[in-house]
N, C-alpha and C positions, 0 to 999 in steps of 0.2 A: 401511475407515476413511474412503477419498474421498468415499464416497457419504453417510457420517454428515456431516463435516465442510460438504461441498456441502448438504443438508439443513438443516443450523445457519444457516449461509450467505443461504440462498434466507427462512428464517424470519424473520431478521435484518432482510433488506432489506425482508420484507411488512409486519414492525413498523414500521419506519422510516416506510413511506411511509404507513400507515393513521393517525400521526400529523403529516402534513405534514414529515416531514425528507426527505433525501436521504441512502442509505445510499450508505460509501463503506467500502471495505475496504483495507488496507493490510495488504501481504504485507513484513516486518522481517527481513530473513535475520537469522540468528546465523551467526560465524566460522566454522563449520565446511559451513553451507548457502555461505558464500560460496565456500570452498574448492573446493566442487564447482562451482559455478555458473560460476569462473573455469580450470573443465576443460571445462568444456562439457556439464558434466551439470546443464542446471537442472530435477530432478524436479519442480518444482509447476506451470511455466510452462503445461503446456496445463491444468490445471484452472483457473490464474490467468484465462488466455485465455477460456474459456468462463463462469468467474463475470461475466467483463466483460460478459458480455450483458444480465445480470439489473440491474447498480449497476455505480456508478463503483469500478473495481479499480489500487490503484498498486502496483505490484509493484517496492519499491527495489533490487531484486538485480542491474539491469542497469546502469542507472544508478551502484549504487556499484562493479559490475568496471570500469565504464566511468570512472571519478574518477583520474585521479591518483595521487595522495597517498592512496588506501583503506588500507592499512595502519592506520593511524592512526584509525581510525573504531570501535576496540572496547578497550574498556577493556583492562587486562592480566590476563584468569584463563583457566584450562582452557577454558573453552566458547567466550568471544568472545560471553556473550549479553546482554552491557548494551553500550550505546556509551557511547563518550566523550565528551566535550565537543564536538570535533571531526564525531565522528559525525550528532550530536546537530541540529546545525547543520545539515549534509549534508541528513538528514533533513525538517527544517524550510526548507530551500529546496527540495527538492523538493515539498514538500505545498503549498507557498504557491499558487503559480496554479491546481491544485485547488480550495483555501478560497477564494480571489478569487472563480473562477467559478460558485462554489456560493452563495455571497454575493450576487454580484450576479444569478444566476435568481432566489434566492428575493425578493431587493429586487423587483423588475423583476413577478414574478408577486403578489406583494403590492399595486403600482400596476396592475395589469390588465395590464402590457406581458405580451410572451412574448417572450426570445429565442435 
């Protein structure tokens, strides 16, 4: 399933770039990915780590064992697989200096700059 998954992945990112975007992946635990992640078992981290090579990979699962207040970051059902409001936000600050940066290469390679 790694290999199909990485496959989709690696397709993704050829698409992206054959039409001038910048492919960016973003790994969402659900409540129950976090539950492991905050034992020390995060099973995706090294394929995370390896798609980093091909696109920009943000993988929130460290980032939110690492919060605070994470509790509060998933709605209230069996699974934990929508956030909450709180979440949601979380989320959306970590993405932002991503979108900035991706924003200003592509500004910057549209005026000829490179940086």
């Amino acid at each position: 399933a790694a290999g199909l998954f990485e496959s989709i992945v690696h397709r993704y990112a050829d698409f992206c770039r054959s039409r001038g975007s910048a492919p960016v992946l973003v790994f969402l635990p659900q409540r129950m990915d976090m539950d492991l992640i905050q034992k020390g078992e995060h099973y995706y981290a090294t394929m995370a780590q390896k798609l980093s090579k091909d696109l920009t990979v943000v993988d929130a699962g460290p980032a939110m064992r690492d919060a605070p207040d994470n509790a509060g970051f998933y709605v209230h059902d069996r699974y934990g697989g929508h956030y909450s409001v709180t979440g949601n936000a979380f989320i959306a600050d970590l993405l932002r200096p991503v979108c900035e940066h991706l924003l200003t290469k592509a500004d910057a390679d549209r005026k000829g700059n490179t940086q």
